[in-house]
N, C-alpha and C positions, 0 to 999 in steps of 0.2 A: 868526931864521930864518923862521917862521912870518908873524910881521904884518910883517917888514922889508921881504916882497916889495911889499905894501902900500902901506908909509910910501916908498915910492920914486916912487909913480906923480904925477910933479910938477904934471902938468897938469889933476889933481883937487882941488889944492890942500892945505887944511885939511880938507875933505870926505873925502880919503883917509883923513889922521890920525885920524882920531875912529871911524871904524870899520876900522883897521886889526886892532886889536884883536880884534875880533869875528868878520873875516874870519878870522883866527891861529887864535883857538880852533875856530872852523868846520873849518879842515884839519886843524889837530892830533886833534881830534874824529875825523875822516877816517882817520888813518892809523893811530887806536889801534881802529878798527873792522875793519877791513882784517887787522890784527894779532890780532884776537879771531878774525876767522873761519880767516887759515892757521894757526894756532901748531901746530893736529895733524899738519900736512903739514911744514913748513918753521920753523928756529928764529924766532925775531921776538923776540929781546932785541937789537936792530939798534942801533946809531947816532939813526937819524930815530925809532926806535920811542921810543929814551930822551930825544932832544930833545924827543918832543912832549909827552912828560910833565912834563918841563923846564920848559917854556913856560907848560903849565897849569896849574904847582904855586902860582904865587903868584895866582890867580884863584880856587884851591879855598879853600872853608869849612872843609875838612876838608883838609888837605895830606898827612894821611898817607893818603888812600887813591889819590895816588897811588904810592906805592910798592905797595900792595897789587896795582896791576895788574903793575906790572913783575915782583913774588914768584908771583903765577898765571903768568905763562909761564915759568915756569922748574918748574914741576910735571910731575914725571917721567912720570905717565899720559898721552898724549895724549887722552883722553874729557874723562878730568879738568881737565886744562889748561886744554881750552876751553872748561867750562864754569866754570870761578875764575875766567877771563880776562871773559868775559861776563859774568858776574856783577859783576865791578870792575869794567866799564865802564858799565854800569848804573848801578853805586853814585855812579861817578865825574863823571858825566852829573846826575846829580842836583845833586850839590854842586858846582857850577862854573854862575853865574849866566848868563844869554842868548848 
């Protein structure tokens, strides 16, 4: 989902392929930030929320943290929530290379 939009663009060639990739995590990056800031307004255990965690899992040095962010939005405090969520995104940003 993420880098497929990528790998489609044919008149880029091979150029596209080698930084699809990087584009993927660039969105998915995107849309678990997006996700850290409504979680206290609006649920964000989504479909696209878990895809992009999906996507990022085999890029992490540490693969369990991302589930860690998917268990911070599910914390019943909204204060709290967002700041687990933030926090794992952080963490998460960290270990998941360029």
């Amino acid at each position: 989902m993420f880098s497929d939009v990528y790998r489609r663009v044919t008149h880029f060639g091979q150029w596209a392929d080698e930084t699809a990739d990087a584009y993927g995590r660039r969105d998915a990056f995107e849309v678990l930030q997006a996700a850290a800031q409504a979680c206290t307004e609006t649920e964000q255990r989504t479909p696209e929320v878990r895809a992009a965690l999906d996507f990022l899992k085999p890029f992490a040095t540490r693969p369990a943290l991302v589930e860690r962010f998917w268990g911070a939005l599910a914390h019943p405090d909204p204060a709290a929530r967002q700041a687990a969520a933030r926090a794992a995104f952080s963490v998460l940003a960290r270990h998941i290379p360029g």
